[in-house]
C-alpha positions as CSV (number, residue, x, y, z in Angstrom):
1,X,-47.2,-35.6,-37.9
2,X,-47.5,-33.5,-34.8
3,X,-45.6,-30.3,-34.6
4,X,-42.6,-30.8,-33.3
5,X,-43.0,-34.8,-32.2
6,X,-41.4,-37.9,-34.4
7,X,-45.0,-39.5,-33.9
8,X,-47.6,-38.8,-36.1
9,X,-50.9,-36.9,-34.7
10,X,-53.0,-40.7,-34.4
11,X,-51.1,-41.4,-31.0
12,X,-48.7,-44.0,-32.1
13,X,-46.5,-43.6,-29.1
14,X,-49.8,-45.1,-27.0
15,X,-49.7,-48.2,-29.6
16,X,-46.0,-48.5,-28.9
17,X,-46.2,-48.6,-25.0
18,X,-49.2,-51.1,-25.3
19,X,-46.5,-53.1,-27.3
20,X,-44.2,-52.8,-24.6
21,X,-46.9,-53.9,-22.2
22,X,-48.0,-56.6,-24.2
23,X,-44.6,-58.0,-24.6
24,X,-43.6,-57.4,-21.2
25,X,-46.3,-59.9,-20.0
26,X,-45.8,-62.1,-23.0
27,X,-42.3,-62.7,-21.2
28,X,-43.6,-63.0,-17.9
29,X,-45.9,-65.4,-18.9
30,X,-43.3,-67.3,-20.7
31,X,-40.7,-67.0,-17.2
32,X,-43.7,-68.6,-15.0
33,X,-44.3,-71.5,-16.8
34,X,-41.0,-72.4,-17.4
35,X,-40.6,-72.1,-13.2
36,X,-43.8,-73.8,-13.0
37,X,-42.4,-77.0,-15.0
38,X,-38.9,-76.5,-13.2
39,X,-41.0,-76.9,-10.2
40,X,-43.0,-79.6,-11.2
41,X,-40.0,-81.5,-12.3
42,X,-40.1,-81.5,-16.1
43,X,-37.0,-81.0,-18.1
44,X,-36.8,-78.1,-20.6
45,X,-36.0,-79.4,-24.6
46,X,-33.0,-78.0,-25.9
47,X,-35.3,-76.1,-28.6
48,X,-37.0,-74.8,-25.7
49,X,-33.9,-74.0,-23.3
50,X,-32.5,-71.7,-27.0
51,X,-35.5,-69.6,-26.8
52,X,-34.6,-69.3,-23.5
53,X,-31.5,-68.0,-24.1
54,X,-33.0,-65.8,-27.0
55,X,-35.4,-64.1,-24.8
56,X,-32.7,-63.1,-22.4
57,X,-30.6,-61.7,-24.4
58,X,-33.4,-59.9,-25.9
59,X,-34.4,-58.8,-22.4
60,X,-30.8,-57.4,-22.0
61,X,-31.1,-55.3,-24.6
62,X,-34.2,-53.9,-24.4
63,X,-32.9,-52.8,-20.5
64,X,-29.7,-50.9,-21.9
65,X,-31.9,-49.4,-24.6
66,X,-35.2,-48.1,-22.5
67,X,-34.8,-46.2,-19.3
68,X,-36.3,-45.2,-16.2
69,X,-39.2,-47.7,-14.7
70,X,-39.7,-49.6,-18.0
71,X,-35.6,-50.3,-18.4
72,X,-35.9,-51.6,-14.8
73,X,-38.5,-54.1,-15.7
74,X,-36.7,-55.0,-18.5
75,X,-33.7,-55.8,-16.5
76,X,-35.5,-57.3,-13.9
77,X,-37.0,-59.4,-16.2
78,X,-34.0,-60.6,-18.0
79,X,-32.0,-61.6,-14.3
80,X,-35.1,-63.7,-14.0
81,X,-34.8,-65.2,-17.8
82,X,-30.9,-65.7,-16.8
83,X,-31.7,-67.7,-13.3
84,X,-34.5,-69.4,-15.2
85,X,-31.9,-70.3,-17.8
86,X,-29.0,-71.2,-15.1
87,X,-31.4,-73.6,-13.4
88,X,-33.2,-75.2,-16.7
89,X,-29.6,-75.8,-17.8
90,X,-28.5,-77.2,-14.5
91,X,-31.5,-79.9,-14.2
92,X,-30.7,-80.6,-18.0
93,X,-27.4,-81.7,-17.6
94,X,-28.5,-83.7,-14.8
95,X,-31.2,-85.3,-15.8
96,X,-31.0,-89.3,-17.9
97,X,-31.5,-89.3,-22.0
98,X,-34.5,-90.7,-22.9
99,X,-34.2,-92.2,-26.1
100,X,-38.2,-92.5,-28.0
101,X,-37.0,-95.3,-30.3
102,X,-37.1,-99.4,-29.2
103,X,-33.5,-100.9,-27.8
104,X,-31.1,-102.5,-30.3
105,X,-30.0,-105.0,-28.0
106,X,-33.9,-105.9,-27.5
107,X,-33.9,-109.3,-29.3
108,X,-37.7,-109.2,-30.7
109,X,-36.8,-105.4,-31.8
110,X,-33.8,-106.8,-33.9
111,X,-35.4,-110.1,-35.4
112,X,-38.9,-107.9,-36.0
């Protein structure tokens, strides 16, 4: 280790901010397409509208436990995930089920 530093003397405080910066965009990514399909009209799956809900609560945390600019992104982030979220949920509720399997009341479907 470096005197007097908790990271050791191969500059792993450079590998975690390129963490930081890779998750940050990972997120951003994930935000833009899911306002991109809002957008376009397509419905979030509830398995996707979860990891929704995942990632901001992630997002919140990581903005209470960082500081300065990069708890600011964070945060900024995560009111974006929770609009996102609000929205997704909104059109969800509104929009018809689809069921993916034939009609029972389809008469060739029942007597094959």
């Amino acid at each position: 280790m470096a005197p007097y530093t908790s990271f050791p003397g191969n500059s792993v405080s450079d590998n975690l901010w390129n963490d930081y910066a890779k998750f940050f965009e990972a997120c951003s990514g994930v935000l833009d397409r899911v306002e991109q399909h809002r957008d376009s009209g397509i419905a979030l799956s509830e398995s996707e509208l979860s990891e929704l809900r995942t990632m901001a609560l992630n997002l919140n945390t990581f903005g209470r436990v960082l500081h300065g600019k990069r708890a600011r992104e964070m945060r900024l982030l995560a009111e974006r995930a929770e609009r996102a979220l609000g929205k997704a949920e909104a059109a969800s509720a509104l929009a018809p089920i689809q069921e993916d399997s034939e009609s029972e009341d389809d008469p060739a479907a029942v007597t094959g």
